[in-house]
N, C-alpha and C positions, 0 to 999 in steps of 0.2 A: 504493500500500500504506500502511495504517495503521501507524504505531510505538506499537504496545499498550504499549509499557514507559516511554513519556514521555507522558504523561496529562497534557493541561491542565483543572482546575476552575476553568469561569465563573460566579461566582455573580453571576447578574442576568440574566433573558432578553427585556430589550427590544431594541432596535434597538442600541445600544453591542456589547452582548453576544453579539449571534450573530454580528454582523457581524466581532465578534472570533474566534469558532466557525468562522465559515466561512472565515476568514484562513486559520486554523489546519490546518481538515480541507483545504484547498488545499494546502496543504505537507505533507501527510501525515503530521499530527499526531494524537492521539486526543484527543479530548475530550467533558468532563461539563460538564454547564449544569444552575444551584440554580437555580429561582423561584421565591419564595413565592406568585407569581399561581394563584390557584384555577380560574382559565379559561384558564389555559396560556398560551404565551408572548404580548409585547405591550407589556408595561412601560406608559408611555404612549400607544406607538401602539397603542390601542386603540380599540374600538370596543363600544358600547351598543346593543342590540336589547331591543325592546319589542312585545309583543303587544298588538295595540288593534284588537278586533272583529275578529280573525281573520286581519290583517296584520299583517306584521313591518314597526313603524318602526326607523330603523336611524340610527345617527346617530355620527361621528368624533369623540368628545369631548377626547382629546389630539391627538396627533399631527395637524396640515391637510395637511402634503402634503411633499415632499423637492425643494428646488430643486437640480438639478444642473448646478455648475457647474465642479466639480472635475474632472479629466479621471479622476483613479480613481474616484468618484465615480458620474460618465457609462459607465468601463467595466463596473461593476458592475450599473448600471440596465440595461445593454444586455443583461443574459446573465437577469435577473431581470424583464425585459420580456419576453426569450424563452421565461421559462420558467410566465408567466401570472401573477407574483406582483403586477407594476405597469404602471401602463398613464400615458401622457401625459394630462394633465387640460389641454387645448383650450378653455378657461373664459373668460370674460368675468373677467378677473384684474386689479386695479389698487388705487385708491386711493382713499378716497370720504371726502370734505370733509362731516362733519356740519353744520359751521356754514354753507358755501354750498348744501348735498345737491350739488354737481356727482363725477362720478366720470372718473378718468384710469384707461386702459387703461395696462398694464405695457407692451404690445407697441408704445406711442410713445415709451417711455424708454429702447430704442434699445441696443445689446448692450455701452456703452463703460459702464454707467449703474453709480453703489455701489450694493451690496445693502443698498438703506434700505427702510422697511416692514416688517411684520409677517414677522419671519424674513427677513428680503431678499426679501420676492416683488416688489420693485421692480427686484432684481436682476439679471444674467444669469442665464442656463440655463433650461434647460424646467422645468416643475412634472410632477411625478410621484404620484401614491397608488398605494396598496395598492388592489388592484381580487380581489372586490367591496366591497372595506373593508380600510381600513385595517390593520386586524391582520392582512390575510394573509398580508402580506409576511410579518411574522415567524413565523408559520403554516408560509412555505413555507420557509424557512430554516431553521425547526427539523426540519422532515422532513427534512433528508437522513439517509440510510440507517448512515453510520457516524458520528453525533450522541447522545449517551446525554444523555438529560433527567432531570430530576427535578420537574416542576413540580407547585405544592402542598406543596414544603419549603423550611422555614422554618432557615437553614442560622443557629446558635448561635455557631459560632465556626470559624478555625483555629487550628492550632499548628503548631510546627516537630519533624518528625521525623528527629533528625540534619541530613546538612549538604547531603541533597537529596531531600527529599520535605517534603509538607505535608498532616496531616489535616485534612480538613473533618468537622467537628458536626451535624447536622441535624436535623431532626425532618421527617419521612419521610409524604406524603399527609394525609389528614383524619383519621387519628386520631394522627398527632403519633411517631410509633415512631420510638424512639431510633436512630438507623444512623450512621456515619462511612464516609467516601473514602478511600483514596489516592491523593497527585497529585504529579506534578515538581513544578509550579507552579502559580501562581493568579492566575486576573483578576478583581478590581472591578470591577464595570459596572455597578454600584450603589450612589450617593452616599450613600443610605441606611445603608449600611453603617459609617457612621464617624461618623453622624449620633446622640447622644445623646438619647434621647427617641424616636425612631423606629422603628415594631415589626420593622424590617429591620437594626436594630447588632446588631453581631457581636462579641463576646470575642476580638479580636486575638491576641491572646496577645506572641509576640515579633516580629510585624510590629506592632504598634504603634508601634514604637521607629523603623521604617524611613520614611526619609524619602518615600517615596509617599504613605504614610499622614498623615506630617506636612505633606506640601503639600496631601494631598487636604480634610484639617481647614479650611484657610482658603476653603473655596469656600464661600459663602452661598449660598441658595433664593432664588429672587425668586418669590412665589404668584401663581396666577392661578386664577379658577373659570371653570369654559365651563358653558354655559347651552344645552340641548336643547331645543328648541322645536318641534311639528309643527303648522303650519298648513293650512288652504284652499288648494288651487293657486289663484293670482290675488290670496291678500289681501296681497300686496308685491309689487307690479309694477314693482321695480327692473330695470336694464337690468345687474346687476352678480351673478355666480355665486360671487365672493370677494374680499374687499377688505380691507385694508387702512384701519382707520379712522383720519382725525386732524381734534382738534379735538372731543374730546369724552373726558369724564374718563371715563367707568363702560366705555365697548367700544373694545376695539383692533382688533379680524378680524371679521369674520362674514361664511359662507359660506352658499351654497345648497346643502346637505349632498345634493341628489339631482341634483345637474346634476354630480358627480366621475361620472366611467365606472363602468361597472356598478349604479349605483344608481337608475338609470330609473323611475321610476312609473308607474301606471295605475290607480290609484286617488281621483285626484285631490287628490292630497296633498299637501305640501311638510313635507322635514327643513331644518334651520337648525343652525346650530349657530356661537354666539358665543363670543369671549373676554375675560373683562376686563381692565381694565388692571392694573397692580399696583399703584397706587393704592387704588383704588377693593377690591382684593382686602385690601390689609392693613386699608382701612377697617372690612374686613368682617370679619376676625380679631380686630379689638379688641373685637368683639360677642362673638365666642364664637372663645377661643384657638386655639390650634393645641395647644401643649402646656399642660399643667398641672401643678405640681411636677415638672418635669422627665421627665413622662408623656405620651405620646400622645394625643389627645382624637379618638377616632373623631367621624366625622360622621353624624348621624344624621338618618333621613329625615323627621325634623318639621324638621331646623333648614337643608334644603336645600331645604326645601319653604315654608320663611317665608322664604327666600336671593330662590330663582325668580323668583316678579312683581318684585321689583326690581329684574334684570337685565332680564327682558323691557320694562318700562320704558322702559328708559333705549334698547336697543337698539330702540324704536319710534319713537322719538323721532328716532333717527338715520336709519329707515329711512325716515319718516312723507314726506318729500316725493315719494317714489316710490309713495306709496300713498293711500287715501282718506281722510276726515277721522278716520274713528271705529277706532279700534283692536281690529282682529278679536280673538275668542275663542279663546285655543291648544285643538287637539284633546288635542296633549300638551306636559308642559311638567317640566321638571328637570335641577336644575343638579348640578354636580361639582366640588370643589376635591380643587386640586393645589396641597402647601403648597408644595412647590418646585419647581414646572411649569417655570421657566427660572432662568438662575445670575445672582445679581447681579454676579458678579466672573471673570471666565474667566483661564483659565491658561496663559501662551504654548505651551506644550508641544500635542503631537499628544497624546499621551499621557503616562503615568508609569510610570516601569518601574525597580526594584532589581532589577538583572540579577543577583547576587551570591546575594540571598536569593529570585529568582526567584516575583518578585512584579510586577506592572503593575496598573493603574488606567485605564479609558478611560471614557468618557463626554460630552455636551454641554457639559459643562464645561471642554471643552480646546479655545482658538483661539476655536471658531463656537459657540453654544448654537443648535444647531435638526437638524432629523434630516439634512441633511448632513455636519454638525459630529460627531454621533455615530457616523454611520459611517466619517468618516474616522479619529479617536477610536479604534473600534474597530479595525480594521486595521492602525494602526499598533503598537498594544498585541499583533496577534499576531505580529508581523513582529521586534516587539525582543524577544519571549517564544522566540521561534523561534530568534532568534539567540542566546541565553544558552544554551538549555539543548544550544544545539551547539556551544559554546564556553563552557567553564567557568573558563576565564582570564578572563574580562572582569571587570572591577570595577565596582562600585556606581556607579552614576547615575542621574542624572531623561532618560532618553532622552527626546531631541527628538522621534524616530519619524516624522520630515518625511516626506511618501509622495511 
């Protein structure tokens, strides 16, 4: 049974956030989920499709995959493997030396091994996606039946209503209609949120003052742009479906974005999909900001589109001894920044939670930056929200939320 009279509002519906959702709707919580995402939930884990002569390219531009090695973790892959949302990615997965071209499979580094590589895929645990793509997971997470969404609002602010509820502000679908919430409590799953200059900050009001908020302020963005690429079947005849680059400034990952389950082809084609280092990313902000007088600077499709050939570049260069001399013609080709696609500074905590003013914070930001990070993150932010508003003795802390 749902408790329709303790309402948790999550505003953020990527991978932090539902997984915070579905903490909750587990313990018989109710819960609203903000997204300002216009294509419904996904956050980062999302995914890009493109019409070209009749097929759909398709391609994972944030989120690559979820290493599970956490055993909450692994129990939640195991009920969301059952229920169609992700499937085991069985890949040719390792490490690939630009300056030798030799590649190390992961599955010789052995289960005692640190999670070094791109997100730990050098790590333990299995590799997982979203099957047929990556945003389904969050897709199928937002479906459950007692989940109240709002995606396509753009939530303005909260406040405090008395000494146990809290308004949410929004502006409500594509034309913006003024509406407000009420909630016991509220979670951040959106760094955006606290971030100045960001079309996702929010008017605090008197959580500003609460120490979640003032620890979530010191996280920095570390950028990265990922680079869509469709080729030829055959014009990279690497023996490698996702790796881990090192020894080359401009790529860190690049996957064979149709060898993850469910993306099979038959049309003779290959998806790709790179990432840069963040290097070679802030190189690329000094060209054209991120903000500007403390404003936002959308990215627009001429200046992703002079971005492109020099990703692909550099990531031919890496790919080049697996392939022939001359460097094929992309069918397709376009890049994406993410100004804070991972944290440069992470925060011991599972999560943040003022149990007092019944507020938390989750996200990649806490412990691990990478989508295991965030859904332990999550979970732990519904577990300590859970415990506050059933116990209204507890006082103000940064819960640990250790799972």
């Amino acid at each position: 049974m749902v408790a329709q009279d303790r309402t948790v509002a999550v505003i953020g519906g990527g991978l932090a956030g539902l997984s915070a959702a579905h903490g909750l709707l587990q313990q018989g919580m109710a819960v609203e989920v903000y997204d300002m995402g216009k294509r419904g939930p996904g956050g980062r884990s999302s995914t890009r499709r493109v019409d070209h002569e009749g097929s759909c390219l398709q391609f994972d531009h944030g989120c690559q995959f979820i290493r599970a090695s956490d055993p909450a973790v692994q129990e939640n892959i195991q009920e969301w493997e059952r229920k169609g949302y992700v499937q085991q990615w069985d890949g040719r997965l390792g490490l690939l030396d630009a300056h030798t071209g030799t590649f190390t499979e992961r599955s010789t580094s052995g289960p005692d091994a640190s999670p070094s590589g791109f997100c730990g895929i050098m790590g333990p645990g299995d590799i997982y996606v979203g099957v047929p793509s990556m945003d389904a997971l969050c897709k199928g997470l937002a479906s459950h039946p007692n989940l109240q969404s709002h995606w396509g609002s753009r939530v303005t602010g909260i406040s405090r209503l008395g000494d146990d509820a809290w308004e949410v502000q929004y502006e409500a679908g594509r034309e913006a209609t003024p509406a407000t919430g009420r909630h016991s409590a509220v979670i951040l799953a959106d760094i955006m949120t606290v971030r100045q200059g960001s079309p996702g900050v929010l008017d605090l009001g008197e959580a500003g003052a609460s120490p979640v908020v003032q620890q979530l302020r010191t996280v920095t963005g570390s950028p990265v742009f990922s680079l869509m690429v469709c080729l030829e079947k055959g014009a990279v005849d690497a023996p490698i479906d996702g790796a881990s680059v090192a020894g080359c400034d401009v790529i860190q990952w690049v996957a064979r974005d149709s060898s993850k389950p469910g993306r099979e082809r038959s049309d003779g084609l290959d998806c790709w999909v790179a990432m840069t280092t963040e290097a070679y990313a802030q190189q690329l902000l000094a060209e054209a900001l991120l903000t500007r007088d403390g404003a936002y600077v959308a990215q627009s499709q001429q200046y992703l589109s002079d971005v492109a050939p020099r990703i692909w570049e550099a990531l031919w260069r890496a790919l080049q001894p697996f392939s022939g001399v001359e460097r094929p013609t992309p069918v397709y080709m376009h890049a994406q920044r993410w100004g804070s696609g991972f944290k440069a500074n992470l925060l011991p905590e599972a999560c943040l939670s003022d149990r007092q003013l019944g507020i938390a914070a989750c996200g990649d930001f806490c412990v691990e930056s990478s989508a295991q990070g965030a859904v332990l993150s999550g979970l732990a932010a519904a577990r300590a929200l859970h415990e506050a508003l059933g116990d209204s003795s507890v006082t103000t802390e940064l819960s640990r939320g250790l799972l």
